[in-house]
N, C-alpha and C positions, 0 to 999 in steps of 0.2 A: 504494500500500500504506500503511494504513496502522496505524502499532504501537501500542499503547497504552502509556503508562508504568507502569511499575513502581507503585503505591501503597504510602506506607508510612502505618500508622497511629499518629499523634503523641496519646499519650495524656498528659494536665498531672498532675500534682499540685494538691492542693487551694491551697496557697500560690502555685505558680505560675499557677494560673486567678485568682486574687484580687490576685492584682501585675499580672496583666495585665487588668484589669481594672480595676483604680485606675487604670494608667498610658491609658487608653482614655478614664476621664473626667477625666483630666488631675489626681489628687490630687497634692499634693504630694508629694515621693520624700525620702526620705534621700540622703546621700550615698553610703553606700557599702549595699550592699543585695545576697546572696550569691543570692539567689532569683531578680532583676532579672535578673544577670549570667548564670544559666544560661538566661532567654530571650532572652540578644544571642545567646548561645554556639549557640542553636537557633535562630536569625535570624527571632525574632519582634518582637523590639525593638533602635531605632536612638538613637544616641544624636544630637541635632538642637543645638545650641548646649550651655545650660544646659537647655532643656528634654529629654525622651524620648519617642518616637512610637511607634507601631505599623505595622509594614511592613506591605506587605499581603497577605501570607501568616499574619502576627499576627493582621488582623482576620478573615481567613475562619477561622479558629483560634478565634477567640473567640465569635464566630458562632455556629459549630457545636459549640464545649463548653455556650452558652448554649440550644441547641437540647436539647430534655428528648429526644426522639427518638433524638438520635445518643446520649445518655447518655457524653458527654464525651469520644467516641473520635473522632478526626478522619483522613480520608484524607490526604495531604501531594501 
C-alpha cells in the first residue's frame, strides 16, 4: 500500500524569494536579517560556519518559485 503525503503549499513573499535567492548565489548577508530568519524558521536555510546555505528543500523551493508555471506556489 501505498499513501501519498499530505502536500502542503509553501507560498514566499517577495523578500523572502529575493533573500533566498541572494543566499543561492552566495551574496553577501548582513548580520542580522529578520526575513533570513523566517526561512531557517521554514527550514529552507542553514546556517554552515560564517557562511548560509540552502537545504535542499530551499533549493526545490527556489526552483519552483523561479518556474513562471508554478507562479510561485510550491508543493512541500
Amino acid at each position: 500500500m501505498t499513501e501519498k503525503k499530505k502536500e502542503k503549499l509553501l507560498i514566499l513573499s517577495q523578500p523572502q524569494r529575493a533573500t533566498l535567492e541572494g543566499l543561492s548565489n552566495r551574496r553577501p548577508q548582513l548580520p542580522t536579517d529578520p526575513v533570513r530568519d523566517e526561512l531557517v524558521t521554514l527550514g529552507l536555510v542553514v546556517k554552515q560556519g560564517a557562511k548560509w546555505a540552502l537545504t535542499p528543500q530551499g533549493k526545490k523551493v527556489l526552483a519552483a518559485s523561479s518556474n513562471r508555471r508554478n507562479a510561485g506556489g510550491f508543493s512541500v
